[in-house]
C-alpha positions in Angstrom: -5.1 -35.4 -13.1 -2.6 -32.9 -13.6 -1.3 -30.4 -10.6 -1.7 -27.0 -11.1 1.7 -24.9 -11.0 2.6 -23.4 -7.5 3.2 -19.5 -8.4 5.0 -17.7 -5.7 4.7 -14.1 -5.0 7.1 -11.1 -6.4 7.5 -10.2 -2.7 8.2 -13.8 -1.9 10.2 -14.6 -4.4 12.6 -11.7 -3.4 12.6 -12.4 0.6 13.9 -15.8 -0.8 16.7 -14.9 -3.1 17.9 -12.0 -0.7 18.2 -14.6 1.5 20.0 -17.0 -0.2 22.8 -13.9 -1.4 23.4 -13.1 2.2 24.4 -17.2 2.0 23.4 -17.3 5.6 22.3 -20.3 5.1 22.4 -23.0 2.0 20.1 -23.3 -1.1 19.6 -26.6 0.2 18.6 -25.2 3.6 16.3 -22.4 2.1 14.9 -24.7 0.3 14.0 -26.9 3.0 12.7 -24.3 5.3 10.4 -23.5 2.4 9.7 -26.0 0.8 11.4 -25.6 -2.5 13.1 -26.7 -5.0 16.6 -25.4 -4.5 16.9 -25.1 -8.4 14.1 -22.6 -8.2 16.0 -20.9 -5.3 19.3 -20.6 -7.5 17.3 -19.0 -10.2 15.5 -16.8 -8.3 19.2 -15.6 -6.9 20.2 -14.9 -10.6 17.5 -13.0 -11.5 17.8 -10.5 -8.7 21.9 -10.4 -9.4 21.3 -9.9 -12.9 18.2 -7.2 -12.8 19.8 -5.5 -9.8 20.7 -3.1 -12.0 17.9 -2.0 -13.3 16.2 -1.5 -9.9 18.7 1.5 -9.2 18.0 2.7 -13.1 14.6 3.2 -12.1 15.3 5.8 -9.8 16.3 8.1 -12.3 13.6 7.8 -14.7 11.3 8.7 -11.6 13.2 11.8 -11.5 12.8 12.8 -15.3 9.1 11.1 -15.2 8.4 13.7 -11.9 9.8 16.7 -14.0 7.6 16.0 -17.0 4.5 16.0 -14.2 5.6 19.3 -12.9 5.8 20.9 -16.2 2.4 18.6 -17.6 0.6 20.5 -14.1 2.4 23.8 -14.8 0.7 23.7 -18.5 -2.9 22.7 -17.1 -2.6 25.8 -14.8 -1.6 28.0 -17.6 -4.5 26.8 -19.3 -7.2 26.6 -16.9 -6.1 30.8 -15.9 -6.6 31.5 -20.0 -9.8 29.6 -20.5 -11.2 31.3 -17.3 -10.1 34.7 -18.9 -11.4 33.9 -22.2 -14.9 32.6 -20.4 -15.2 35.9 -18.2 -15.5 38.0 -21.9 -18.6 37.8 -23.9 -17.2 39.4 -26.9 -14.3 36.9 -27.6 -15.7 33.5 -29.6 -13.2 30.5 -27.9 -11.8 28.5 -30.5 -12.3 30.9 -33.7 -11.2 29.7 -37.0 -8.7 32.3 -37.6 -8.5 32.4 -41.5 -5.6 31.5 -43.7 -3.8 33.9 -45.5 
């Protein structure tokens, strides 16, 4: 019978590799005191130096991505106040064909 792969947490995997690039203690250390293979340690530590990076890019996409929610919630309110005016009069028909000319 065949073993089923361990699979580690993102969280875990990060507590782990911070660890081992404070170099507080060794890979081989770490990976005793979690039982490990310090191979798997190592690679986890270059993957966080190498996507570092794009942690701190994030932060400014957040920044565009909550401007273009401001201005998406802006637009709905606009909307919403015109559809309640347009509801409040009888006489105009919502959403009229207007003919082409």
């Amino acid at each position: 019978m065949s073993q089923k792969r361990k699979q580690y947490s993102a969280e875990f995997k990060a507590k782990v590799a911070m660890q081992a690039l404070r170099e507080e203690l060794t890979v081989a250390q770490l990976a005793q005191k979690y039982g490990i293979h310090p191979t798997m340690i190592s690679y986890w530590k270059k993957q966080l130096a190498e996507h570092a990076a794009e942690i701190f890019a994030h932060g400014t996409q957040h920044d565009d991505t909550a401007q273009t929610i401001a201005e998406l919630y802006r637009q709905i309110g606009q909307l919403k106040v015109e559809n309640d005016f347009l509801a409040s009069r009888p006489g105009i028909i919502p959403f009229a064909s207007v003919p082409s000319t």
